[in-house]
Phi, psi and omega in degrees: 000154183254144177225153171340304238247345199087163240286155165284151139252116163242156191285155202287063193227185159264359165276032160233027204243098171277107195250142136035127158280134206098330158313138209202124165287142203232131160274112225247104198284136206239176175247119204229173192253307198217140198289163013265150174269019171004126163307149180264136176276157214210139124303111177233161180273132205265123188321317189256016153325115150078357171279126188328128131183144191328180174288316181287343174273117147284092197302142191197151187261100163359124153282334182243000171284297179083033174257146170305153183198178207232105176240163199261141184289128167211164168328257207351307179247064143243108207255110165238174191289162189310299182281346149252059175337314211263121179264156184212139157334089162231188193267025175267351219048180214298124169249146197258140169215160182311127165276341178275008169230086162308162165270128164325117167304094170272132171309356170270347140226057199231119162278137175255182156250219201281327170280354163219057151296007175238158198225128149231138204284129185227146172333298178291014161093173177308139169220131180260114206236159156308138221262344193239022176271119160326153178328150188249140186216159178298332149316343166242336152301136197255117188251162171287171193281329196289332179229079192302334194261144177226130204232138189272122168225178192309354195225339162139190153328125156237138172290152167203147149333135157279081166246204181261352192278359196249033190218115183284087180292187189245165163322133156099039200189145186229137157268144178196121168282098142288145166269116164255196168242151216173144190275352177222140172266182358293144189222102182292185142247203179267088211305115193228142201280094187258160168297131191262110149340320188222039153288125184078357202278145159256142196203141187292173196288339173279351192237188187222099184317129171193128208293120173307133176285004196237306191274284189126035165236139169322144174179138164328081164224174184285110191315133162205158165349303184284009182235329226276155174209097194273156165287189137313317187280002163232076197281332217248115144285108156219157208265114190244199200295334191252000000 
């Protein structure tokens, strides 16, 4: 075939065969004098040109009838090329992929079947459930004892440590892990929303408020390493210019 680059050599088939609209590459077996005999690819006019069939319906030609005809697509009639062997179900229908590379698995290709027909994509990959189980909310979600608490977000129930980084107070208000007693440990404790000390309390720009740890009353020092309480994912205090 001639290309941008100049003639070609390809193997003689029909994914090099451009034919005509309305048109169908036929591989045609021919008779030769002398072996080897390769089929020829023939344009021929195509059965299912323009032939009815619903949206969920493909057309496709009887192999042994050889009339068009209205099949619904599955792995079963699919024919894929040589560089995506492998058909896999999802619910766009059956797509040919690399076989040694699937595609992440997603409820966008996870067929489910008829007794769970609904697919939610979960930390542990797509699950397919009855189409009549409620919303999943915190209210309904069961978190592990390591992330006890459940916070509603943009993605649905999330589990989290029960702390203070995960608890919204109100104005005027401090979170402070209370301990409680409970009859079977572990009895982590609780993060709970108090009158902040030093709310309103004053104090100049140079100093900073902060409840003494032996009276519990507010009171005025100068920031440094040594009052500072860094988190965990920033455990390390040093003293810079701010």
């Amino acid at each position: 075939i001639e290309t941008r680059n100049g003639p070609t050599c390809v193997v003689n088939d029909c994914s090099n065969t451009q034919c005509e609209k309305g048109e169908v590459c036929f591989l045609n077996q021919v008779q030769c004098v002398r072996a080897p005999c390769p089929p020829i690819p023939t344009c021929i006019e195509d059965p299912c040109y323009r032939f009815p069939c619903t949206l969920a319906n493909t057309c496709q030609v009887n192999e042994i009838t050889g009339m068009p005809e209205c099949v619904r697509p599955s792995c079963a009639n699919k024919l894929c090329p040589e560089d995506k062997p492998k058909c896999i179900e999802t619910r766009n229908g059956p797509t040919c992929v690399v076989a040694d590379d699937p595609p992440t698995l997603t409820c966008a290709n996870t067929l489910c079947p008829a007794d769970k027909p609904k697919c939610i994509d979960s930390p542990n990959g797509p699950t397919c459930v009855p189409d009549d189980l409620p919303t999943l909310t915190c209210a309904n979600a069961l978190c592990p004892e390591e992330k006890p608490k459940c916070i509603e977000t943009r993605n649905g129930p999330t589990c989290v440590v029960n702390d203070c980084s995960n608890t919204q107070c109100e104005k005027g208000e401090v979170c402070f892990l209370n301990q409680v007693q409970c009859v079977r440990a572990p009895c982590p404790p609780i993060p709970t929303c108090i009158e902040d000390p030093c709310y309103r309390f004053p104090c100049t720009l140079a100093n900073t408020c902060q409840v003494n740890e032996i009276t519990g009353m507010p009171e005025c020092v100068r920031p440094s390493c040594a009052n500072k309480l860094c988190p965990e994912d920033k455990p390390k205090c040093i003293e810079t210019r701010n």
